[in-house]
C-alpha positions in Angstrom: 106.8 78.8 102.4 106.5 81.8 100.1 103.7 82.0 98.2 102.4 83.5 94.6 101.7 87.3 94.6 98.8 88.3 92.4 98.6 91.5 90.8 95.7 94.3 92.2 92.2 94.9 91.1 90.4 97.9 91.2 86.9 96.5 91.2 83.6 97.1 89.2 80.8 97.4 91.2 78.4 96.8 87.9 80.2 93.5 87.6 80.0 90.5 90.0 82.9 90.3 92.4 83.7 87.1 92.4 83.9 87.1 88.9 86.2 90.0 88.3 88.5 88.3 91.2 88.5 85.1 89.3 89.9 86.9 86.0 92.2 88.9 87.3 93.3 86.4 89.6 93.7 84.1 86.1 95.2 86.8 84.2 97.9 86.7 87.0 98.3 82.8 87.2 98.6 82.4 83.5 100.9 85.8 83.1 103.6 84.7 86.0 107.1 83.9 85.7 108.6 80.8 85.1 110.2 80.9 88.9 106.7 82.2 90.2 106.2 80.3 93.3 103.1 77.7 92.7 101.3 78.1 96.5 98.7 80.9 96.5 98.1 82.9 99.5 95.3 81.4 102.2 91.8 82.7 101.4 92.0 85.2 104.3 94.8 86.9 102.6 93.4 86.7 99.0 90.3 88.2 100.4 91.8 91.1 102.3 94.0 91.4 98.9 91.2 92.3 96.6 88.6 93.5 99.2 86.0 90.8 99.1 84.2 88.8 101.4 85.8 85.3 101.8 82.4 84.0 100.3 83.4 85.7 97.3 86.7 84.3 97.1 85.7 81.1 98.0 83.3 81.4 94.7 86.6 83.0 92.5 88.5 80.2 93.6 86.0 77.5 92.6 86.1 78.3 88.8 89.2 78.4 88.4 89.6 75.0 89.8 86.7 73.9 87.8 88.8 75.2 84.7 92.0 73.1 86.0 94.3 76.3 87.1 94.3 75.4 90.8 94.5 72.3 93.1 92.9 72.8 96.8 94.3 70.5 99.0 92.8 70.0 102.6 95.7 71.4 105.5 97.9 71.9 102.6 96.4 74.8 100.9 95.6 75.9 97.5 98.1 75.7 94.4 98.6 76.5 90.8 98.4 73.7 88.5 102.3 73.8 86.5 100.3 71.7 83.4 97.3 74.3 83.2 95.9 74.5 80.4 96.4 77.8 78.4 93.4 77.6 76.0 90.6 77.5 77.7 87.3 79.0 77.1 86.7 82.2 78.5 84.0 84.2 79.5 83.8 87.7 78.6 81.7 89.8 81.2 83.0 93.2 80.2 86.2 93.1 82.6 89.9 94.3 81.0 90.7 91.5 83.6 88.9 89.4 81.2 91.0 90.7 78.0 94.1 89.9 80.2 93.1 86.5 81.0 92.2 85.9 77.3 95.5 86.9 76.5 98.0 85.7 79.1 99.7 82.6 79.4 101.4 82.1 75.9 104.8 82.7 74.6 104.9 85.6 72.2 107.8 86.3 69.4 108.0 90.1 68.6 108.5 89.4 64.3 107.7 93.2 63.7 107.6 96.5 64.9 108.1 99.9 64.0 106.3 103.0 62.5 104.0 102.0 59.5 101.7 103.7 57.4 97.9 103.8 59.1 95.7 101.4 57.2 92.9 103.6 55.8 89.8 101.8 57.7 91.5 102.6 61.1 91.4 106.4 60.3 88.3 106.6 62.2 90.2 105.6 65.6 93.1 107.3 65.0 92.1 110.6 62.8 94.6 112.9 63.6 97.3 110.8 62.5 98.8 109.4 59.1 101.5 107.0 60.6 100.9 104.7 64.0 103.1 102.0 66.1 103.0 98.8 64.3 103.5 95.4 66.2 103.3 92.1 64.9 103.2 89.3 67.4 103.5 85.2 66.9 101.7 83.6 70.4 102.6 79.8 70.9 101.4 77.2 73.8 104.1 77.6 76.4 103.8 73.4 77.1 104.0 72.7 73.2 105.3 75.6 71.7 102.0 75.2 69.0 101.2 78.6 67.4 97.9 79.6 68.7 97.5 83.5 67.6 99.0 85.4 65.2 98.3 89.3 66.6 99.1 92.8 64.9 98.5 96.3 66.9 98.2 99.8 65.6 98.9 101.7 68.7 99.4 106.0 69.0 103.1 107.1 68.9 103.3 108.9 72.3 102.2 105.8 73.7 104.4 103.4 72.0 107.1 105.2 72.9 106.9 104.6 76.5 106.6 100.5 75.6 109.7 98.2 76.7 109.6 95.9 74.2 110.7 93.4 77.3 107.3 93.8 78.8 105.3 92.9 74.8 107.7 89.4 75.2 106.4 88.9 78.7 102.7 90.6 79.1 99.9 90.9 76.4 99.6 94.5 75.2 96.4 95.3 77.2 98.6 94.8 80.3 101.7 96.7 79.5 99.3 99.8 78.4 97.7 99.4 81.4 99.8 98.2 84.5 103.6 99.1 82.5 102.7 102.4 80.4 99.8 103.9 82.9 97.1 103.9 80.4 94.0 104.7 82.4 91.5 102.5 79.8 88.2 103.4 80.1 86.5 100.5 77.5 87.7 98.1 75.2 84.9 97.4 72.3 85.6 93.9 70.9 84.2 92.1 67.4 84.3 88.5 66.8 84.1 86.7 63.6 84.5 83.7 61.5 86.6 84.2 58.5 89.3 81.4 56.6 92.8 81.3 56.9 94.8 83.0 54.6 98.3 81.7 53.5 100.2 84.1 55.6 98.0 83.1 58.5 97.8 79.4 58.0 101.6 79.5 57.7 101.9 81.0 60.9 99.6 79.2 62.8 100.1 76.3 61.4 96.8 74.8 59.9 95.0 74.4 56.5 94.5 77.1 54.2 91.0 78.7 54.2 90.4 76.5 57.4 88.3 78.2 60.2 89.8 81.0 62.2 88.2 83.3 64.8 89.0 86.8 63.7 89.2 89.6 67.1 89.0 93.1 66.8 90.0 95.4 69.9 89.8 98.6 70.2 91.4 100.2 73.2 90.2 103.6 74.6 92.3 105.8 77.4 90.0 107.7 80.0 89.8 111.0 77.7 88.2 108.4 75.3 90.8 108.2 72.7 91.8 105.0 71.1 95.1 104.3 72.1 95.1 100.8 70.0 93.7 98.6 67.7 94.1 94.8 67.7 93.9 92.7 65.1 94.1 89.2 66.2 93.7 85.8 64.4 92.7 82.5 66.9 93.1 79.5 65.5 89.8 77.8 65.2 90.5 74.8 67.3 91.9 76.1 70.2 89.5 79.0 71.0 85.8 80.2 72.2 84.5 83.3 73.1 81.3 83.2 75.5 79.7 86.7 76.1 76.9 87.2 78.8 74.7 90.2 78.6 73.6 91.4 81.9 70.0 92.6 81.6 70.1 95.0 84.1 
């Protein structure tokens, strides 16, 4: 039977293993294709994959079949639950693997894009440069097609020229700059916060004005440590939690 391929990971060794497998393994569950076959690889093979110990896989595998992505059957093997849910908490480590598994697993309509002017409080991540990339991006539950996200990008020209805009309907934007452009990303420094809904975002995501949103800033930085993006994204209030653990040592 063929089973699901899962994309590579090139590990932190600041970062527990089994939790960097876990979300990168996620990020790949919740990012497949609709024809993706549903059997994972044995935990042999998912071990060799990534370059863990089968303890450590074991330990991946476990949360994500506490958080409802996978079945493990007994002689039958492991397999991805088709009614995962797509909302789930997650739990935000300091991995991009995380940022991907945030993302992933949502439908995304492309409603703008093109050169635009550069808002004047992003000059500080992008002050060479009067224009930038603009993308606008509607996100919706694959299962109910309920808006979730509403998410705008300011990304450098000479990087948004080598985006498909195939990939952006397909991949969150951290994983085409990463895995389709080659951006080597060295960090990505994230804010949180609670604002209301404006009427262009309650429209879109479909809830009450000034009603409780989660408001996400990301900034992307390539190896040389230039931003290469800035995301603005707005989370509906209800269908989202951001957990962030500080590792004291």
């Amino acid at each position: 039977m063929t089973t699901f391929a899962p994309d590579s990971l090139a590990l932190n060794r600041k970062l527990p293993l089994w939790y960097q497998v876990s979300q990168s393994l996620r990020a790949s569950i919740l990012g497949r294709s609709p024809d993706a076959p549903l059997r994972l690889p044995t935990e042999d093979a998912l071990a060799v994959h990534y370059g863990v110990s089968v303890l450590t896989m074991r330990q991946a595998l476990k949360e994500l079949e506490t958080e409802g992505l996978i079945s493990r059957h007994r002689r039958r093997g492991t397999f991805i639950e088709p009614s995962a849910l797509r909302g789930a908490p997650v739990r935000l480590l300091g991995s991009v693997d995380a940022i991907v598994a945030q993302q992933s697993g949502m439908s995304t309509e492309l409603l703008e894009h093109g050169s635009t002017p550069l808002p004047s409080e992003l000059s500080e991540y992008f002050p060479d440069m009067t224009e930038v990339a603009g993308y606008r991006r509607l996100r919706s539950d694959e299962e109910t097609g309920e808006p979730t996200n509403h998410a705008r990008n300011y990304v450098r020209p000479d990087v948004a020229a080598r985006i498909d805009l195939a990939d952006l309907a397909r991949w969150p934007m951290t994983k085409v700059l990463r895995d389709a452009v080659g951006i080597r990303i060295s960090r990505i420094t994230d804010t949180v916060e609670a604002r209301l809904a404006d009427p262009e975002t309650a429209a879109l995501l479909q809830v009450p004005l000034l009603s409780p949103i989660l408001h996400y800033t990301g900034i992307t930085y390539d190896e040389a440590g230039l931003a290469v993006d800035v995301a603005r994204i707005h989370y509906r209030g209800d269908r989202f939690s951001f957990t962030v653990t500080m590792d004291a040592h």
